[in-house]
PDB file of the backbone (N, CA, C, O) and the ligand in Angstrom, with CONECT records:
HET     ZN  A 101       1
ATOM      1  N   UNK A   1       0.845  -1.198   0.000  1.00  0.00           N
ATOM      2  CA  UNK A   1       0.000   0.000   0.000  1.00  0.00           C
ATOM      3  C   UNK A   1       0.883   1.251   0.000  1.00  0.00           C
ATOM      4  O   UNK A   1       1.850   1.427   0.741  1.00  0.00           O
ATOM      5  N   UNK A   2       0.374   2.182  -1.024  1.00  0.00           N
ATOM      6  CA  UNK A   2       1.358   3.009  -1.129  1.00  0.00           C
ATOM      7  C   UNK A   2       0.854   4.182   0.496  1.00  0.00           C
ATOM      8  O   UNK A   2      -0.132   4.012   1.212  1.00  0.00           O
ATOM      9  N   UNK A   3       1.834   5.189   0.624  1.00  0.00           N
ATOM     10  CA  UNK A   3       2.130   6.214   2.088  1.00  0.00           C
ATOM     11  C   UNK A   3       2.635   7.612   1.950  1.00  0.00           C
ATOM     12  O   UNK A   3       3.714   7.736   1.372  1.00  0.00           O
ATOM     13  N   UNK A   4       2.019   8.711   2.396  1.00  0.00           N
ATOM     14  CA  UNK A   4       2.382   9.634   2.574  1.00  0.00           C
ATOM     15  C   UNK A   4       3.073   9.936   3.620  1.00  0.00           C
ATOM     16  O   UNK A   4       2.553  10.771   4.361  1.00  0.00           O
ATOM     17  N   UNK A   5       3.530   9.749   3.755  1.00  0.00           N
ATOM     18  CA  UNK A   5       5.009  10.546   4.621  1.00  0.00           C
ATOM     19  C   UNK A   5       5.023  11.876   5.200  1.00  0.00           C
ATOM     20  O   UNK A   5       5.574  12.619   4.389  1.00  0.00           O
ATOM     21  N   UNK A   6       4.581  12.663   6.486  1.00  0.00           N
ATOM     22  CA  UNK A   6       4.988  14.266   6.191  1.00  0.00           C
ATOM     23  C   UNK A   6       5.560  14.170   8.084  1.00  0.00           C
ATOM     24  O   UNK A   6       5.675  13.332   8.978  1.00  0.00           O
ATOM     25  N   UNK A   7       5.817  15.951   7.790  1.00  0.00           N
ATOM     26  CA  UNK A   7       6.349  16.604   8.971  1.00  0.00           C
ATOM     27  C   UNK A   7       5.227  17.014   9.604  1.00  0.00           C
ATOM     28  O   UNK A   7       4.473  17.839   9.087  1.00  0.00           O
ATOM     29  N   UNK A   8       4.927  16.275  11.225  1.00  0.00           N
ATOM     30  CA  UNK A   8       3.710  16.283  11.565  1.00  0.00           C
ATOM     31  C   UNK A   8       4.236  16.221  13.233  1.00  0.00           C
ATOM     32  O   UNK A   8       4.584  15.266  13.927  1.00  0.00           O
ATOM     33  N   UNK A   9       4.121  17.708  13.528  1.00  0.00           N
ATOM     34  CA  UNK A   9       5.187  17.248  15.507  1.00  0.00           C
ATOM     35  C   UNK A   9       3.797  17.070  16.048  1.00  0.00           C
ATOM     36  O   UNK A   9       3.812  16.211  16.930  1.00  0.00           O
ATOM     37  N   UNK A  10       2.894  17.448  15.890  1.00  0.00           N
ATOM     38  CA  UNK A  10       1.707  17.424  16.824  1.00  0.00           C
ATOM     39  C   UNK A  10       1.042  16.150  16.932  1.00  0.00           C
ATOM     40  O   UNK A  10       0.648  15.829  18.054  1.00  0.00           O
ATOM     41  N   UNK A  11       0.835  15.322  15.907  1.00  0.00           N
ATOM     42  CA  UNK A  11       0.714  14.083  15.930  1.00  0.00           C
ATOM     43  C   UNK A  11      -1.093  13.806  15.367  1.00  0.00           C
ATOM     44  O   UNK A  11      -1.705  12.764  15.606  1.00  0.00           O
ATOM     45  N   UNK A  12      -1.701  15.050  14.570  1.00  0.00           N
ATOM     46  CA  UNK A  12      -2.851  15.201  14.422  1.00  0.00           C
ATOM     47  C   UNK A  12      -3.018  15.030  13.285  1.00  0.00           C
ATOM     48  O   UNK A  12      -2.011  15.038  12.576  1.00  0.00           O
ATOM     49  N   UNK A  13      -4.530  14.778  12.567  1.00  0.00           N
ATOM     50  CA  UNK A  13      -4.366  14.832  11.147  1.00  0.00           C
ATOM     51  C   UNK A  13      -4.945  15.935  10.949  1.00  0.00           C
ATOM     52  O   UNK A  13      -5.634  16.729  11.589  1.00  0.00           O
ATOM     53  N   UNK A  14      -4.228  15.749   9.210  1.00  0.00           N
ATOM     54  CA  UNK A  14      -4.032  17.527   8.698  1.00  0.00           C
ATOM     55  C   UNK A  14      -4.913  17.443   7.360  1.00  0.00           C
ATOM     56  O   UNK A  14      -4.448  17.076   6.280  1.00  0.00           O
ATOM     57  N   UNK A  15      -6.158  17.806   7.555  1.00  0.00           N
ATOM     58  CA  UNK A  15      -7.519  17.344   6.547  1.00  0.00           C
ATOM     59  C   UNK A  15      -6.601  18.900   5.090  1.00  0.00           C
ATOM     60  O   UNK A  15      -7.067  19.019   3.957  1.00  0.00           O
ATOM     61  N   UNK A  16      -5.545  19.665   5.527  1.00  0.00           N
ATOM     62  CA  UNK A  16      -5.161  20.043   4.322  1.00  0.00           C
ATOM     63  C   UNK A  16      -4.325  19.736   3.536  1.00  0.00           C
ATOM     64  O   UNK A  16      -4.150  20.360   2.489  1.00  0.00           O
ATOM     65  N   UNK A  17      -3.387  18.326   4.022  1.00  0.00           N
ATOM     66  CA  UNK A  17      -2.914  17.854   3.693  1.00  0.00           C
ATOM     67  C   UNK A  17      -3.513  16.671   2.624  1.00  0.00           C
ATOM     68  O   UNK A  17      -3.388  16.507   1.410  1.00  0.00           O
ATOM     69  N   UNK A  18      -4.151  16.011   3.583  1.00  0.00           N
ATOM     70  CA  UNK A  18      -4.705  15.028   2.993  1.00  0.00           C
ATOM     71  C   UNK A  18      -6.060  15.385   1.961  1.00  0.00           C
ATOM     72  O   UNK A  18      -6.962  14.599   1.669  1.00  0.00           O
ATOM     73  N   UNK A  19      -5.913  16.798   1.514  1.00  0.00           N
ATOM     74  CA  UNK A  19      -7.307  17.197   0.593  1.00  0.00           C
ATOM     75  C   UNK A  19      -6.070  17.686  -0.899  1.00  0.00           C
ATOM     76  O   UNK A  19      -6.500  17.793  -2.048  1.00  0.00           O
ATOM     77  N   UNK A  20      -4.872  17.873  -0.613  1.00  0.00           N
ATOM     78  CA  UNK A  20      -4.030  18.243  -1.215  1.00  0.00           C
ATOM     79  C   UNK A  20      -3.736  16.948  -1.939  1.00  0.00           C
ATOM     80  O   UNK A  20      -3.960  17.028  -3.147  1.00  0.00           O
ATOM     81  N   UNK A  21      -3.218  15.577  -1.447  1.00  0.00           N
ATOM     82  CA  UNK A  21      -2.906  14.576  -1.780  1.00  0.00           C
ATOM     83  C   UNK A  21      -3.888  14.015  -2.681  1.00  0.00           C
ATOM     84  O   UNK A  21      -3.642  13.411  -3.725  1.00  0.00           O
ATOM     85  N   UNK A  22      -5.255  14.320  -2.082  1.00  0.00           N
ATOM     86  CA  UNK A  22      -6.474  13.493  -2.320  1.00  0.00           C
ATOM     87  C   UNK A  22      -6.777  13.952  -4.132  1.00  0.00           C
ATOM     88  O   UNK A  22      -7.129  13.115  -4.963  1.00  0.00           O
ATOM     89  N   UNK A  23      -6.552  15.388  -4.441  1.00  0.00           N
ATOM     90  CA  UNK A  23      -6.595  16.161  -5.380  1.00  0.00           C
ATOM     91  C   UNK A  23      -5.300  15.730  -6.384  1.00  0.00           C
ATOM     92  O   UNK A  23      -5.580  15.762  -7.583  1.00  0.00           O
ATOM     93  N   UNK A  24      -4.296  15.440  -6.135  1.00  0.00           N
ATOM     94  CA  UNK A  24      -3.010  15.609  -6.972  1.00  0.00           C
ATOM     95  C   UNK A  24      -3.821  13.706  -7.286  1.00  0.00           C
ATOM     96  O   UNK A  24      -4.269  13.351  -8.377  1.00  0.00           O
ATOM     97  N   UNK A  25      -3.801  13.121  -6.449  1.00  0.00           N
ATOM     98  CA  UNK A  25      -3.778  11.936  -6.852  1.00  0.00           C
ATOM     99  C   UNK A  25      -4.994  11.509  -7.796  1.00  0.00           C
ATOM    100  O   UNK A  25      -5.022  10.762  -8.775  1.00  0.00           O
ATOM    101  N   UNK A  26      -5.853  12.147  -7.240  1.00  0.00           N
ATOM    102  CA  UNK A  26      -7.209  11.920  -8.172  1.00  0.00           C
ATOM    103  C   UNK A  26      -6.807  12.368  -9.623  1.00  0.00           C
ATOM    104  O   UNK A  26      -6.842  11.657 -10.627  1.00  0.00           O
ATOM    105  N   UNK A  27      -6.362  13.868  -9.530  1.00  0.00           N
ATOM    106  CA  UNK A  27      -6.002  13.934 -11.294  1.00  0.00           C
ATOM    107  C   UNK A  27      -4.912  13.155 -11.809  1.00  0.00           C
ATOM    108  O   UNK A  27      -4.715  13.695 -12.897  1.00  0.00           O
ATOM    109  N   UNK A  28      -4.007  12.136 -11.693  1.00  0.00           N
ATOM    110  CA  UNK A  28      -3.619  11.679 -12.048  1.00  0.00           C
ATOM    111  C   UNK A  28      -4.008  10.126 -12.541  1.00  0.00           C
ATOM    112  O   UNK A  28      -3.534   9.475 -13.472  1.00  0.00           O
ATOM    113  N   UNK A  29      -5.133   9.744 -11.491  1.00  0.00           N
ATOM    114  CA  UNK A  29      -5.612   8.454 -11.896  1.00  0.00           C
ATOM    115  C   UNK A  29      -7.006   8.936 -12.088  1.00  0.00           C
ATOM    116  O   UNK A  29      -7.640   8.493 -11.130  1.00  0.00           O
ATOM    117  N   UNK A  30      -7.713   9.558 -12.779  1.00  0.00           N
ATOM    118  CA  UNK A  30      -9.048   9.815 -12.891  1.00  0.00           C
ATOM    119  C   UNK A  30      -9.634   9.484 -14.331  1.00  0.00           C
ATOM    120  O   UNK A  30     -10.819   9.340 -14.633  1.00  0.00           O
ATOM    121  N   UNK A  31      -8.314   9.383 -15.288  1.00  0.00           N
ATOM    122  CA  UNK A  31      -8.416   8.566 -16.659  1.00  0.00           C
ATOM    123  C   UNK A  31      -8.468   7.065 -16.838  1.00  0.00           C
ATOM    124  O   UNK A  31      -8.752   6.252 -17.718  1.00  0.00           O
ATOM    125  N   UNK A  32      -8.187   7.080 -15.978  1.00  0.00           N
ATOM    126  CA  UNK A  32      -7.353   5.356 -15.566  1.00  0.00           C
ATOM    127  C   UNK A  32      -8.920   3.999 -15.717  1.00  0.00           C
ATOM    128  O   UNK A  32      -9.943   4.144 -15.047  1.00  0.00           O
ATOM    129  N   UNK A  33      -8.784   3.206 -16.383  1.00  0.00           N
ATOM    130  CA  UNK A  33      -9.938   2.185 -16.373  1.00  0.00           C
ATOM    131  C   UNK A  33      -9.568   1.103 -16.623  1.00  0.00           C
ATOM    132  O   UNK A  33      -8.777   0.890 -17.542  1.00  0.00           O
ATOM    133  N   UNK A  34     -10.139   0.015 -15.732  1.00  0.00           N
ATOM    134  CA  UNK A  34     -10.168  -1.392 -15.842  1.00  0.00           C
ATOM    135  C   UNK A  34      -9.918  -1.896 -17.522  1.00  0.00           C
ATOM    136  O   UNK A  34     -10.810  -2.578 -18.027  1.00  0.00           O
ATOM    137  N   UNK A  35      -9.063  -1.648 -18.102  1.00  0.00           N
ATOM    138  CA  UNK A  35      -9.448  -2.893 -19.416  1.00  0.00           C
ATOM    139  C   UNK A  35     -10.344  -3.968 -19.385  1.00  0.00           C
ATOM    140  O   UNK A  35     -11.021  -4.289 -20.362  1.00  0.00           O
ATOM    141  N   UNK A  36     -10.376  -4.570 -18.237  1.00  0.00           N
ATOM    142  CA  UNK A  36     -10.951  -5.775 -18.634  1.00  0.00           C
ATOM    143  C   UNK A  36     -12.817  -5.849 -18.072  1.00  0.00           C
ATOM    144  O   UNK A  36     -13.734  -6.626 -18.340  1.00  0.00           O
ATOM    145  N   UNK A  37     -12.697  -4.491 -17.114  1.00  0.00           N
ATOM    146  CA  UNK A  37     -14.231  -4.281 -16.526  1.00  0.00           C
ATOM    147  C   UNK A  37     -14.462  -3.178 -16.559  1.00  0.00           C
ATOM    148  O   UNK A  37     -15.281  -2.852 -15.700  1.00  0.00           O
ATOM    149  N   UNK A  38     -14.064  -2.281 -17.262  1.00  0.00           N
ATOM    150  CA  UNK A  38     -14.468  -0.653 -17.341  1.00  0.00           C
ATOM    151  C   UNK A  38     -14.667  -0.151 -16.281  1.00  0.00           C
ATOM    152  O   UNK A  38     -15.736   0.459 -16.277  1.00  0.00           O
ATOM    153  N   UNK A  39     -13.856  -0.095 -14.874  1.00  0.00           N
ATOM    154  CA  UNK A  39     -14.570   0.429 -14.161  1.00  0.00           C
ATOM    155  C   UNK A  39     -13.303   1.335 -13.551  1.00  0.00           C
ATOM    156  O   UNK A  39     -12.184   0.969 -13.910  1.00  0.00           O
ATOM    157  N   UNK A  40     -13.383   2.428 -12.705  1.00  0.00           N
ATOM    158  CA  UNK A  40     -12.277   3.597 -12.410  1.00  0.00           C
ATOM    159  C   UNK A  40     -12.530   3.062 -11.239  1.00  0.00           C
ATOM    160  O   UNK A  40     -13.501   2.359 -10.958  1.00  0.00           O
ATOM    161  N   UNK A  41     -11.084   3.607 -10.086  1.00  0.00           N
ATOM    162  CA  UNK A  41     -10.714   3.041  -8.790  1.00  0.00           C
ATOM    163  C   UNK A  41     -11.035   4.225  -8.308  1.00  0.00           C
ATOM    164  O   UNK A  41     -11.061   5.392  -8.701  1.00  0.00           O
ATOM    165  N   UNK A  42     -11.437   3.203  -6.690  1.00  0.00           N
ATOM    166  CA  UNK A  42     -12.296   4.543  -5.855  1.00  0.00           C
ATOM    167  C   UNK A  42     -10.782   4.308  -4.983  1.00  0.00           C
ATOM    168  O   UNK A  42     -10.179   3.243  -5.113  1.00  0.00           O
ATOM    169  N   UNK A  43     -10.178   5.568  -3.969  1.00  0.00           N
ATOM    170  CA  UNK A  43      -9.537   5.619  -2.673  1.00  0.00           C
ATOM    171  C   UNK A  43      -9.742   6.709  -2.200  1.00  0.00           C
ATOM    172  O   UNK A  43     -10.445   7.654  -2.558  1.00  0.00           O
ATOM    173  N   UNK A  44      -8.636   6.416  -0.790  1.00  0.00           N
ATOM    174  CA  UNK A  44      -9.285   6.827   0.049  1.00  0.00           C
ATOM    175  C   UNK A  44      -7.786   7.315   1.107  1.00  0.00           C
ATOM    176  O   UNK A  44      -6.922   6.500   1.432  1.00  0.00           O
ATOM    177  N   UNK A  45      -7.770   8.759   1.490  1.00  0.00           N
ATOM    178  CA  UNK A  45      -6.564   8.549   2.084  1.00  0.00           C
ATOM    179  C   UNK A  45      -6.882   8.561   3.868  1.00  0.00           C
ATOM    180  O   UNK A  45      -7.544   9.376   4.510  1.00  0.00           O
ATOM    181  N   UNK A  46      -6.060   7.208   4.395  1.00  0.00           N
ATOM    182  CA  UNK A  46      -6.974   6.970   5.936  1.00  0.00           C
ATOM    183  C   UNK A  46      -5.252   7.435   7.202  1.00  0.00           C
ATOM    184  O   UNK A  46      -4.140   6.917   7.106  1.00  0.00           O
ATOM    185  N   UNK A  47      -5.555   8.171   7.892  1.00  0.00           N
ATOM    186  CA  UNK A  47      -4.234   9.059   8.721  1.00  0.00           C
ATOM    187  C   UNK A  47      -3.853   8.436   9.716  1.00  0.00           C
ATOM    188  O   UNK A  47      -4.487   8.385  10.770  1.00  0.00           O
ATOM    189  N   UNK A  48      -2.571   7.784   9.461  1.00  0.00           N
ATOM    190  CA  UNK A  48      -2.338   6.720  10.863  1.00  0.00           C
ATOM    191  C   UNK A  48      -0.931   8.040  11.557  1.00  0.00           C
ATOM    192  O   UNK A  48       0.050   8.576  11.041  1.00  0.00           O
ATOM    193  N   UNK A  49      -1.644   8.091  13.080  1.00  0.00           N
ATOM    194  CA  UNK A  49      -0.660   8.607  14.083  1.00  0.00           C
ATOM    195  C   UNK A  49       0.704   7.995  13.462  1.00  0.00           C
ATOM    196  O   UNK A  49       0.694   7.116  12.600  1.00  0.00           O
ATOM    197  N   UNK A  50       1.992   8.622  14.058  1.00  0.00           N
ATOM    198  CA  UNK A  50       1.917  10.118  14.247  1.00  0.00           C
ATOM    199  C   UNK A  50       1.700  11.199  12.892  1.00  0.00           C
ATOM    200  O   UNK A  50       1.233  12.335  12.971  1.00  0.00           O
ATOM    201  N   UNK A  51       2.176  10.507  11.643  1.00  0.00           N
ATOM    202  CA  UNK A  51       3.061  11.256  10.523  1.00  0.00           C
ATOM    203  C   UNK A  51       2.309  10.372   8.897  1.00  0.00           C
ATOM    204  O   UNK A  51       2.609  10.490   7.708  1.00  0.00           O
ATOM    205  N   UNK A  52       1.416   9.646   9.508  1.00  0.00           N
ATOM    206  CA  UNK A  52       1.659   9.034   7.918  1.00  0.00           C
ATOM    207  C   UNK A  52      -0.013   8.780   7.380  1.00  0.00           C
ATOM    208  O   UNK A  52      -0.838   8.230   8.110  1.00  0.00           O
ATOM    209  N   UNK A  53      -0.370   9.330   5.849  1.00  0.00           N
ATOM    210  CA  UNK A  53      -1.361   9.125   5.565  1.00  0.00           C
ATOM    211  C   UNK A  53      -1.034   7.863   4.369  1.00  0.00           C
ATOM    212  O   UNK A  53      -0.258   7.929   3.415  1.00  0.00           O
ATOM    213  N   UNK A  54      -1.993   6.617   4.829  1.00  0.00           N
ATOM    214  CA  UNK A  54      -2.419   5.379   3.996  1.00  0.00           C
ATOM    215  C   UNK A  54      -3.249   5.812   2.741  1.00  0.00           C
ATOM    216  O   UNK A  54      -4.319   6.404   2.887  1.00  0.00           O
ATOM    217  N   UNK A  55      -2.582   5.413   1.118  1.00  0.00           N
ATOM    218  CA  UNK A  55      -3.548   5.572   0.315  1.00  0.00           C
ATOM    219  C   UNK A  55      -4.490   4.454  -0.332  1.00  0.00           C
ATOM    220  O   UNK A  55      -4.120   3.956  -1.395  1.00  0.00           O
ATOM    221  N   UNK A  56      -5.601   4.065   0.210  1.00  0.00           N
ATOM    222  CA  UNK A  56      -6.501   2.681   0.681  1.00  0.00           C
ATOM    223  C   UNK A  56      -7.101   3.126  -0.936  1.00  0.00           C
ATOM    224  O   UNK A  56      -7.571   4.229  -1.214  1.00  0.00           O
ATOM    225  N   UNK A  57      -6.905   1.678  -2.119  1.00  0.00           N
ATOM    226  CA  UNK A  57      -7.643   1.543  -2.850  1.00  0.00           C
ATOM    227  C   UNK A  57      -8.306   0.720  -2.975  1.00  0.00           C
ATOM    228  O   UNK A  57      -7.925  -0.173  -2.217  1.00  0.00           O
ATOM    229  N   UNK A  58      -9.612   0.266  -3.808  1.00  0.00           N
ATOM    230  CA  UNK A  58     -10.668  -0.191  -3.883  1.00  0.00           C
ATOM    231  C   UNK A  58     -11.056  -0.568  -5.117  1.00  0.00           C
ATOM    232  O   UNK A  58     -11.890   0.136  -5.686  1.00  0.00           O
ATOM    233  N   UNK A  59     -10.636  -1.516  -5.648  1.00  0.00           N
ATOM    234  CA  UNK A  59     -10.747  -1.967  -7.264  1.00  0.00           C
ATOM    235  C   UNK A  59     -11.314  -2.932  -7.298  1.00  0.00           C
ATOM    236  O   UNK A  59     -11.537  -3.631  -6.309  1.00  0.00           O
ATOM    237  N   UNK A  60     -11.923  -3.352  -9.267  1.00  0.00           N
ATOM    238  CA  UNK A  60     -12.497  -4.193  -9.348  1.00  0.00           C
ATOM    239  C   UNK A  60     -12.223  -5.762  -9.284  1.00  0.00           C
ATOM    240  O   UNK A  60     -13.028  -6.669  -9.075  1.00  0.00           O
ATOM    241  N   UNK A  61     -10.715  -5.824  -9.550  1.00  0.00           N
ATOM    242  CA  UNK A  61     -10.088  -6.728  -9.365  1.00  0.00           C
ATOM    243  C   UNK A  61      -8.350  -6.711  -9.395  1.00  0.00           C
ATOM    244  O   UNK A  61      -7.875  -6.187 -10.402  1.00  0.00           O
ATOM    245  N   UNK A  62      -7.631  -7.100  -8.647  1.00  0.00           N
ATOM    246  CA  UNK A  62      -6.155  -7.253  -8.311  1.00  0.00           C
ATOM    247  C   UNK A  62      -5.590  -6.592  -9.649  1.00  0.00           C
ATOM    248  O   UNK A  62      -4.830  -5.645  -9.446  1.00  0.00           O
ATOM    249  N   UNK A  63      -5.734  -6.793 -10.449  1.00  0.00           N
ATOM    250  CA  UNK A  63      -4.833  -7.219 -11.474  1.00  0.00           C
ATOM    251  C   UNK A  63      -4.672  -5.103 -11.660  1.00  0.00           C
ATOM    252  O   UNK A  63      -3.590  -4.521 -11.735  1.00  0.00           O
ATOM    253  N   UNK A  64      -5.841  -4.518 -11.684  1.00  0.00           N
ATOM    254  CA  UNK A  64      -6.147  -3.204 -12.298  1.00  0.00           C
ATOM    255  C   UNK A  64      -5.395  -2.131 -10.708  1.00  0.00           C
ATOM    256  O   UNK A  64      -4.580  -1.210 -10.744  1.00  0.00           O
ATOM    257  N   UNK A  65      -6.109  -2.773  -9.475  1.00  0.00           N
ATOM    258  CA  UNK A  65      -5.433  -2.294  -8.323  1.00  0.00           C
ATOM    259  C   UNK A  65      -3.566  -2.334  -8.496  1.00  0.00           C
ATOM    260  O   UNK A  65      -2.697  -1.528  -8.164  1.00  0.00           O
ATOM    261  N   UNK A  66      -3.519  -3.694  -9.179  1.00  0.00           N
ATOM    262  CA  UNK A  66      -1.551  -3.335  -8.657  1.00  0.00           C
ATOM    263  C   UNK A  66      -1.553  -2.321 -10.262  1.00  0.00           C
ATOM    264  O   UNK A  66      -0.668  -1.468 -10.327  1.00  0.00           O
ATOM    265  N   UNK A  67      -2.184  -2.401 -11.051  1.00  0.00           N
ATOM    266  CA  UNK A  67      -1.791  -0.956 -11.804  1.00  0.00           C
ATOM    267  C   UNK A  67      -1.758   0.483 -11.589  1.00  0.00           C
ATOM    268  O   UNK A  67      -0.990   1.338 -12.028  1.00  0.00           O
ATOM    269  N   UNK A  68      -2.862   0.564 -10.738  1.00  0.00           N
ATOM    270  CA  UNK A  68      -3.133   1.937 -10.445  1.00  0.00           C
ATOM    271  C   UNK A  68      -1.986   2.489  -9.215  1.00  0.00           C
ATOM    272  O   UNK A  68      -1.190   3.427  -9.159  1.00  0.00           O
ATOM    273  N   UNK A  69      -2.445   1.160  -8.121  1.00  0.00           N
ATOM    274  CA  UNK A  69      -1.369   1.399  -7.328  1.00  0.00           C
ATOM    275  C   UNK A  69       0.263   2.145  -8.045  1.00  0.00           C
ATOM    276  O   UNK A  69       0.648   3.314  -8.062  1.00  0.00           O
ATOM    277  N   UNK A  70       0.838   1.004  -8.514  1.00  0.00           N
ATOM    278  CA  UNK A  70       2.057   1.566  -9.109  1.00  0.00           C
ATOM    279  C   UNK A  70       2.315   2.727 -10.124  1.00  0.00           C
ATOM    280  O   UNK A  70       3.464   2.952 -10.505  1.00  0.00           O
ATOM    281  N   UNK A  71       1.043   3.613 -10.651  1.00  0.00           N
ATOM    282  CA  UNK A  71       0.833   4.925 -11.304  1.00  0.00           C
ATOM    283  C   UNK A  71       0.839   5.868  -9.574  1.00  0.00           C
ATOM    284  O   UNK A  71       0.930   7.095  -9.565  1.00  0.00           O
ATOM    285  N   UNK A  72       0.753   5.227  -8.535  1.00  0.00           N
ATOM    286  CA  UNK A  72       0.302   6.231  -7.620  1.00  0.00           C
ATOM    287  C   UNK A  72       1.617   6.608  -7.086  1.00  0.00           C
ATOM    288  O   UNK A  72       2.047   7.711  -6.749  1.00  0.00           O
ATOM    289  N   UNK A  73       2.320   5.098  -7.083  1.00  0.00           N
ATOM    290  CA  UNK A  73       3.849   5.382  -6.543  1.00  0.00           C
ATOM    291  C   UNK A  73       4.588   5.557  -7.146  1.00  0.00           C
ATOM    292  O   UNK A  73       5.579   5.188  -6.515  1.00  0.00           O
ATOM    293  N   UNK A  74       5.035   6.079  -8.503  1.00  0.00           N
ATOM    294  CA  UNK A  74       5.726   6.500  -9.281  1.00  0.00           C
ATOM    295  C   UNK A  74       5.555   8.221  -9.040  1.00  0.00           C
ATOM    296  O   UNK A  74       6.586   8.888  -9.129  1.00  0.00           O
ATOM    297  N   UNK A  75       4.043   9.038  -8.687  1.00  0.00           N
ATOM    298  CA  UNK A  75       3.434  10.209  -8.418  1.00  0.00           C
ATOM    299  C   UNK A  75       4.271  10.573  -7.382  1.00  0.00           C
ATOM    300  O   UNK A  75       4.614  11.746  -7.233  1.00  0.00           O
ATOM    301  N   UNK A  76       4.736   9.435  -6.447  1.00  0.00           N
ATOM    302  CA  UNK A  76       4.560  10.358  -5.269  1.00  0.00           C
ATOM    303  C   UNK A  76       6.239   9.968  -4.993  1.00  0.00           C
ATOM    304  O   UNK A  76       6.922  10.277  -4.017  1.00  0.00           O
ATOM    305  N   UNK A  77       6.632   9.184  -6.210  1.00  0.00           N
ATOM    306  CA  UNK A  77       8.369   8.923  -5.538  1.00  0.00           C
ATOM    307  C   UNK A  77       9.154  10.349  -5.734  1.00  0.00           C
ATOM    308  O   UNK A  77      10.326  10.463  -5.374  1.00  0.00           O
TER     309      UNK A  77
HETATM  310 ZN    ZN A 101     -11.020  -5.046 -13.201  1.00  0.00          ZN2+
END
């Protein structure tokens, strides 16, 4: 699962962070479709204490998830 990473001393989540991420990432996979089921991936970014937001996807099947996934982590390397 790909991870956001930030500088976070307070240990809180930062809904401008994660609306920032949520935005860059969406336009980058918002073209993106199943070949084999037409269907676009829903996620979701979920904020684990202290520093790190999880980017939780939701596909139609494995094969389209490890694609998108790896368009997400190439975005964010
Ligand atoms: Zn599929």
């Amino acid at each position: 699962m790909n991870k956001i990473v930030f500088q976070n001393p307070d240990g809180q989540p930062k809904p401008a962070i994660k609306q920032t991420y949520t935005s860059i990432i969406s336009a980058s996979i918002s073209e993106m479709k199943c070949e084999t089921h037409d269907k676009s991936i829903e996620f979701e970014l979920v904020f684990q204490a202290p520093n790190i937001y999880f980017v939780e996807t939701t596909a139609c099947c494995d094969e389209f998830k490890s694609i998108v996934e790896d368009q997400i982590a190439r975005m964010l390397s």
